[in-house]
PQR file of N, CA, C, O and H, with PARSE charges and radii, in Angstrom:
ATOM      1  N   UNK A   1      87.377 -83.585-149.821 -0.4000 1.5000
ATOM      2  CA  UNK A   1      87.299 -84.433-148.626 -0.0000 2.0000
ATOM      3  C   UNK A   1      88.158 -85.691-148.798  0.5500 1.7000
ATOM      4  O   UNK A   1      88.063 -86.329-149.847 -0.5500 1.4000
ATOM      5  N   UNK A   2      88.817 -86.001-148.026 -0.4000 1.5000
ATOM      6  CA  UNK A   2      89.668 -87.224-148.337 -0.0000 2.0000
ATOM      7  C   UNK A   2      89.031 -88.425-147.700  0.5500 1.7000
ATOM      8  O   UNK A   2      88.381 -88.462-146.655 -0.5500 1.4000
ATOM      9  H   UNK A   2      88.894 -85.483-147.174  0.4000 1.0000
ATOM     10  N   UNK A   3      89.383 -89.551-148.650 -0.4000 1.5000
ATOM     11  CA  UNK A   3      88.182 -90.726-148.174 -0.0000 2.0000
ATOM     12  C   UNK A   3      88.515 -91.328-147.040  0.5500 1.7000
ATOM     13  O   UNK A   3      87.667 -92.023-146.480 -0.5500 1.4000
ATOM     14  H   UNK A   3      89.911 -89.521-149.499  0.4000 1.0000
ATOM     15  N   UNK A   4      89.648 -91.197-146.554 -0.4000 1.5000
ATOM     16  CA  UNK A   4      89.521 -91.845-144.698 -0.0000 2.0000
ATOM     17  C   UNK A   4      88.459 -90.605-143.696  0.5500 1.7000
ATOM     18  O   UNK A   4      88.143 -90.771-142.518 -0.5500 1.4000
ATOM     19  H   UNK A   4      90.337 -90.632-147.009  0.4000 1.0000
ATOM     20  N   UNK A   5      88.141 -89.614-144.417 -0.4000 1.5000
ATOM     21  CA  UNK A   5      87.200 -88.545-143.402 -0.0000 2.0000
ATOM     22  C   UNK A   5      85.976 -89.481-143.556  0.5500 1.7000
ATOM     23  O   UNK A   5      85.430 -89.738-142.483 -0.5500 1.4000
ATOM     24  H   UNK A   5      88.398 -89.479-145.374  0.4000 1.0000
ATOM     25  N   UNK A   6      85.432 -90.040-144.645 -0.4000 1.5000
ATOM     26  CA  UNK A   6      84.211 -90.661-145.213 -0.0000 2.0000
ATOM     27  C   UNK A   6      83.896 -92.216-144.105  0.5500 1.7000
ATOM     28  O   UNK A   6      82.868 -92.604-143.550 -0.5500 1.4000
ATOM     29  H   UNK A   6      85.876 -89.831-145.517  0.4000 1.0000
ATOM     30  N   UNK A   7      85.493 -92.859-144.152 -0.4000 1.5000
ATOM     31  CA  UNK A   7      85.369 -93.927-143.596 -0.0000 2.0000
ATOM     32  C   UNK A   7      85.533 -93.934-141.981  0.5500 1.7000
ATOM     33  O   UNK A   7      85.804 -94.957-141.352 -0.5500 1.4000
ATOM     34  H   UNK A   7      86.328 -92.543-144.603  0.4000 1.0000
ATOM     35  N   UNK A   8      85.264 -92.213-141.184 -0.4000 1.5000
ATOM     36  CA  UNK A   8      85.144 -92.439-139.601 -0.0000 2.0000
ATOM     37  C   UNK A   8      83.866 -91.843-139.265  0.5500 1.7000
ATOM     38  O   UNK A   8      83.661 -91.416-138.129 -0.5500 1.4000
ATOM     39  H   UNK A   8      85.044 -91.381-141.694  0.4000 1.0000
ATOM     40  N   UNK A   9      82.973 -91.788-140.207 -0.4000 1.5000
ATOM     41  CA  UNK A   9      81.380 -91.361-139.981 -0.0000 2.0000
ATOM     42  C   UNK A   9      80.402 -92.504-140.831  0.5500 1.7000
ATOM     43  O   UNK A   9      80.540 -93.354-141.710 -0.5500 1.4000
ATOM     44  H   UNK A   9      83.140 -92.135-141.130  0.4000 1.0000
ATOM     45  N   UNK A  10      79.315 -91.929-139.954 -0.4000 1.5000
ATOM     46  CA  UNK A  10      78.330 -93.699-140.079 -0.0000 2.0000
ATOM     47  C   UNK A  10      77.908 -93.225-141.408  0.5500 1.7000
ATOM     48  O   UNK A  10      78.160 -92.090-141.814 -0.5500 1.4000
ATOM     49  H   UNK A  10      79.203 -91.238-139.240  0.4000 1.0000
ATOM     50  N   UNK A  11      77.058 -94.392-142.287 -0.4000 1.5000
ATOM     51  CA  UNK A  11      77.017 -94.723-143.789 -0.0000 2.0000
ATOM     52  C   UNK A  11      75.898 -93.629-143.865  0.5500 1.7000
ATOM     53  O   UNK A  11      75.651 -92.998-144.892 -0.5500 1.4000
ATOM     54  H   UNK A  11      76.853 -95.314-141.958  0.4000 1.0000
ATOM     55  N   UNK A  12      75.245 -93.468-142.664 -0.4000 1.5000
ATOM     56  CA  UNK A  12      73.884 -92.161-142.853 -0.0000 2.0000
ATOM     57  C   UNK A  12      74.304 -91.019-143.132  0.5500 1.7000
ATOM     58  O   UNK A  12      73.834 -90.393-144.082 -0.5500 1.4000
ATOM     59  H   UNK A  12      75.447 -93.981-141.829  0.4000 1.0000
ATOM     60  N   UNK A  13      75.603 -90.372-142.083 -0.4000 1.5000
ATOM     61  CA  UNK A  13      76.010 -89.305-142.039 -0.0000 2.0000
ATOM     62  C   UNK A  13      76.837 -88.843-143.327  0.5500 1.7000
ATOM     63  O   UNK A  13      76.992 -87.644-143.559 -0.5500 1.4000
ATOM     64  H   UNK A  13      75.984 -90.881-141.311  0.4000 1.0000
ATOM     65  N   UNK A  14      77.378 -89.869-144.182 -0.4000 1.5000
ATOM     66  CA  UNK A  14      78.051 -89.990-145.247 -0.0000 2.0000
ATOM     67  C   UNK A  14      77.192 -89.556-146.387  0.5500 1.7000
ATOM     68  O   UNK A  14      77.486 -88.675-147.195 -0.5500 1.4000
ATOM     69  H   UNK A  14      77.251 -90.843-143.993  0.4000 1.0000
ATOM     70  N   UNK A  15      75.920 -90.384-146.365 -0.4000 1.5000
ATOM     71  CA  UNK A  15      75.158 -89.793-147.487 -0.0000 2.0000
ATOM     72  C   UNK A  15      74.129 -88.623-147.255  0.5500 1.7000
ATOM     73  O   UNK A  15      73.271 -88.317-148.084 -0.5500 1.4000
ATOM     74  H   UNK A  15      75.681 -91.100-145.709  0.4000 1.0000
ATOM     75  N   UNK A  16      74.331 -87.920-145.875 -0.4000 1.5000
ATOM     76  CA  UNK A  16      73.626 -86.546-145.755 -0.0000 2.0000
ATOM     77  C   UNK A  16      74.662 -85.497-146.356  0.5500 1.7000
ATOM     78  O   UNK A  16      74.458 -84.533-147.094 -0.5500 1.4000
ATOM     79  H   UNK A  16      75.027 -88.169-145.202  0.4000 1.0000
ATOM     80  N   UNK A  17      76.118 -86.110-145.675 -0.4000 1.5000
ATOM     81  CA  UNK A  17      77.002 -85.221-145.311 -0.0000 2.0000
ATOM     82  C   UNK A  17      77.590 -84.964-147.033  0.5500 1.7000
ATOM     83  O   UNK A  17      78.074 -83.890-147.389 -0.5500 1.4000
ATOM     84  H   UNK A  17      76.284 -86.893-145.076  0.4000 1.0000
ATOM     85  N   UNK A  18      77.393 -86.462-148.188 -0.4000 1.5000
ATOM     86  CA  UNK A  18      77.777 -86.338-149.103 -0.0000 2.0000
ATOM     87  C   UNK A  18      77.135 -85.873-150.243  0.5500 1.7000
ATOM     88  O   UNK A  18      77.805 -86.008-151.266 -0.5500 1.4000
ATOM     89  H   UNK A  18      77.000 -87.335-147.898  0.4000 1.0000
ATOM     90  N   UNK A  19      75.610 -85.168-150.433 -0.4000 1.5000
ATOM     91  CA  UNK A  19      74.784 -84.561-150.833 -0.0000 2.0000
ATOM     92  C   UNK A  19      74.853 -83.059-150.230  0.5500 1.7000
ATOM     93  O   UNK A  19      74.138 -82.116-150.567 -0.5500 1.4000
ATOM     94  H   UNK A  19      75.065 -85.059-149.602  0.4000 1.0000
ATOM     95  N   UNK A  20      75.629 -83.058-149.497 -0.4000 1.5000
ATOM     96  CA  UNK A  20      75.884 -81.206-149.116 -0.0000 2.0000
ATOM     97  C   UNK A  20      76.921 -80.669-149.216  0.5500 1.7000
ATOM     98  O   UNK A  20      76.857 -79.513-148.797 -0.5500 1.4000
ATOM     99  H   UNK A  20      76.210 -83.824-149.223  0.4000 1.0000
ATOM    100  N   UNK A  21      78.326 -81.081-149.748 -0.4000 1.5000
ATOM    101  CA  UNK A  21      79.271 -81.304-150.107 -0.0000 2.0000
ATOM    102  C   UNK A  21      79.472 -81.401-151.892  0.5500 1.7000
ATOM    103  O   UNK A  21      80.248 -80.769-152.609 -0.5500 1.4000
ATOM    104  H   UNK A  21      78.378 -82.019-150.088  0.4000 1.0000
ATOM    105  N   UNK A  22      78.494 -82.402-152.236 -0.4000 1.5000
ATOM    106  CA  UNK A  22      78.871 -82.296-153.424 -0.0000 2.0000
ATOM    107  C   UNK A  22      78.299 -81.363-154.693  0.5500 1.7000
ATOM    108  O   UNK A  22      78.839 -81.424-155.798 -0.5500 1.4000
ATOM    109  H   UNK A  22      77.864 -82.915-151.653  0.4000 1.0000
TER
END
């Protein structure tokens, strides 16, 4: 995932989205 994808979703969706991902 490249980190400007990280920085156009809210800080919630980041740490749902970044626990299913990683």
């Amino acid at each position: 995932m490249p980190h400007s994808y990280h920085a156009m979703i809210s800080p919630c969706q980041l740490d749902a989205l970044g626990h299913q991902v990683d």
